[in-house]
C-alpha positions, 0 to 999 in steps of 0.5 A: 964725180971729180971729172963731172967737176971738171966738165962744168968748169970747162963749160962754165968757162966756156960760156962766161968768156962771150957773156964778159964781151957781151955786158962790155959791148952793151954798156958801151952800146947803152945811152947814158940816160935812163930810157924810161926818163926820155920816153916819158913826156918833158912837162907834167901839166896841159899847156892849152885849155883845149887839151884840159877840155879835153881831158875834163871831157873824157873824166866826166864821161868815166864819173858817169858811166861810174853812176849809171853802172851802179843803177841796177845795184841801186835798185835791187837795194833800194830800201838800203840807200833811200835815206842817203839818196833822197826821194827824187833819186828813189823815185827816178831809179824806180821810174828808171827800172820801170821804163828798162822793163816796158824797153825790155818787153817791148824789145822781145815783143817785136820779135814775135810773129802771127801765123806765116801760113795765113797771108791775110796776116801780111799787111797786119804784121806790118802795122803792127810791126811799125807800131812796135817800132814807134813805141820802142822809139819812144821808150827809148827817147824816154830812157835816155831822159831817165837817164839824163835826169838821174845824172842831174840829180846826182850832180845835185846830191854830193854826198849821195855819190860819195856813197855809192862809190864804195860800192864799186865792186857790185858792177859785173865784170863788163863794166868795171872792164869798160870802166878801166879801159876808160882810164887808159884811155884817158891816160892815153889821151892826158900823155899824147897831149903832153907831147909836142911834135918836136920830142915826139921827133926825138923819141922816135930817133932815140927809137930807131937807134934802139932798135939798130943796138937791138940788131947788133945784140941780135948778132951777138946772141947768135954767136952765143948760140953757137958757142952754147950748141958747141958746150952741149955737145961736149956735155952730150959725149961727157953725159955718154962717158958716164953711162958708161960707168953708169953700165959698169955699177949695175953690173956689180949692183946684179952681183950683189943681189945674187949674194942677197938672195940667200937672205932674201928667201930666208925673210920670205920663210919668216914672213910666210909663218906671220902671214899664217899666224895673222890669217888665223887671227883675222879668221876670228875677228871676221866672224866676230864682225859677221855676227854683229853685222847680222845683229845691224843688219836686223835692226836695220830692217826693224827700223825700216819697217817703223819709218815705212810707214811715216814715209809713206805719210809723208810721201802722200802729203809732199804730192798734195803739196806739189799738186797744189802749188801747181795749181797755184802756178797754173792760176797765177799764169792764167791771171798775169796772161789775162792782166797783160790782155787787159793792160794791152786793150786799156793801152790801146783805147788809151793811145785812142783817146789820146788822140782823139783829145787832141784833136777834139782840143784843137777844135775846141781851140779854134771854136773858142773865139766863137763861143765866146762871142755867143755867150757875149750876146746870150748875156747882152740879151738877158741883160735886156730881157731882164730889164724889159722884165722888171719895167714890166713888172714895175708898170704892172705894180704902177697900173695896180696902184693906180686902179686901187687908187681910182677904185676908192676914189669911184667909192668914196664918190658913191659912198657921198651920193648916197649920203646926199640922197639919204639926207634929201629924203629925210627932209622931206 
């Protein structure tokens, strides 16, 4: 031990004399100011307003992306956050969700193809290619309108942003990944703005003179190197005296267990005669536990022909269960598949129909200014049909008038003849 003392100090001396030096030659190597302090930038606020453009820029872009990657944490709790929402923003996540799920079949249904085999196909698959690839085109255009609109609303709603910033660790990992490298970078962007050409000069000399200290250590160290693989080798051949000594103990050590075996064989006599008494005790309780097995074991079987029964039951009604509930799937596929044709179908006479409204108001647009000129004469030529009518029906009413008149004259002028001859008679 005492010489295993010794080699350690020599080591320790051995290594500690270059280690001295080399603190000395770093202090006298290391600048007077802080590293850190120089590498950082002189001012701490933009000078320019493009610089803060710049800036505002970039944070803007992080408090929106914070949003739009809280939209579907939104929507699965939309009945916990309808209140402190409003119900612009409830409807608009709907209608947000809405058009991500038509995007998102939409996206799935340009991949499906008709037969290969059928070359009929061809130009068909073609159309319908292009088809599909113009409805994504929409649906997308009317995505990133969604978008666009829910951001204003949130923009307009304070308190409800402050809201769903405390959900912030409902994002999954990719965002809140996107989110952080976002912060660097603004960090990033916010430390190179404050830098002028002039320090970005001095920083990178500083750099290069710390480099040329680094080259020096580097030679350093290699010397330590060398001094350490010279220690090692001393403890090495220290390490192999040792095993020396080491060698020696063993063989008292063998010495001593030749002494020891007398005793030992004695302990194995005394442990044999416990093992016997132990065996036969253990014997004992081994039959004892036998017997209770045996008891268990009938009690067991007792109780498995009782539950046999029941299980059997329960068994027959589990397959009813399961064949119904497959049925009930079977049906459920067949009405959504059949939902989805006619949603299909509805869909395309609708995109007709839109169509042909178009055009039929474009038409109707033109033919306007002519219609209305007719309807313009049909009303001039009513207007005098119905003063011809009731002109007529005034000289009718007139001629009426006049003959009833006339016709009591014509009587009363009978009715005075008459007189004058009735008194004509009586005088004779």
């Amino acid at each position: 031990m005492a010489t295993e003392t010794m080699v350690q100090n020599q080591q320790l001396e051995t290594i500690s004399g270059p280690t001295m030096d080399y603190d000395v030659s770093v202090q006298k190597m290391s600048p007077k100011v802080d590293s850190l302090r120089i590498l950082e930038p002189v001012r701490k606020k933009l000078a320019s307003i493009e610089a803060e453009r710049i800036i505002s820029v970039v944070e803007k872009t992080i408090k929106k992306i914070e949003i739009i990657t809280l939209i579907p944490h939104l929507f699965d709790n939309i009945n916990r956050f309808s209140v402190a929402l409003g119900l612009e923003l409830v409807c608009a996540i709907k209608e947000h969700n809405r058009l991500e799920g038509h995007l998102d079949f939409a996206v799935g249904k340009l991949f499906e193809e008709d037969d290969p085999d059928v070359e009929s196909q061809s130009t068909i698959r073609k159309v319908k290619l292009k088809e599909k690839q113009q409805d994504i085109k929409i649906l997308q255009q009317a995505f990133g309108g969604s978008v666009k609109n829910i951001l204003r609303l949130f923009q307009g709603n304070p308190s409800a942003c402050e809201i769903i910033q405390t959900e912030c660790r409902a994002r999954s990992g990719i965002c809140a990944d996107l989110i952080l490298a976002l912060m660097e970078l603004r960090d990033f962007v916010f430390e190179r703005l404050l830098i002028m050409p002039t320090e970005e000069k001095e920083k990178f000399e500083y750099v290069q003179n710390i480099i040329k200290q680094d080259k020096k250590n580097i030679d350093i160290i290699a010397t330590l190197e060398a001094e350490l693989a010279t220690a090692i080798q001393d403890k090495e051949n220290e390490m192999l005296k040792k095993n020396e000594i080491l060698r020696k103990l063993k063989n008292n050590l063998l010495q001593l267990d030749l002494f020891s075996e007398d005793y030992i064989r004695q302990v194995k006599q005394d442990a044999e005669k416990q093992q016997l008494t132990d065996q036969k005790d253990s014997e004992g309780r081994i039959a004892k536990y036998q017997e209770e097995m045996s008891q268990l074991r009938t009690q067991l079987n007792n109780l498995i022909s009782e539950h046999r029964a029941s299980e059997v039951a329960l068994r027959k009604r589990k397959y009813k269960i399961e064949t119904e509930i497959e049925n009930w799937i079977l049906k459920y596929d067949a009405d959504l598949q059949e939902k989805q044709d006619e949603y299909q179908h509805i869909f395309k006479i609708h995109k007709e129909e839109t169509i042909l409204l178009f055009e039929l108001e474009q038409k109707i647009s033109m033919l306007e200014p002519e219609y209305s000129q007719i309807v313009e004469e049909r009303k001039v030529k009513e207007e005098e049909r119905q003063a011809k009518q009731q002109q007529t029906y005034l000289m009718g009413k007139a001629a009426v008038t006049i003959q009833s008149f006339w016709k009591g004259f014509k009587v009363r002028q009978l009715m005075k003849a008459l007189k004058k001859k009735k008194k004509g008679k009586k005088k004779r």
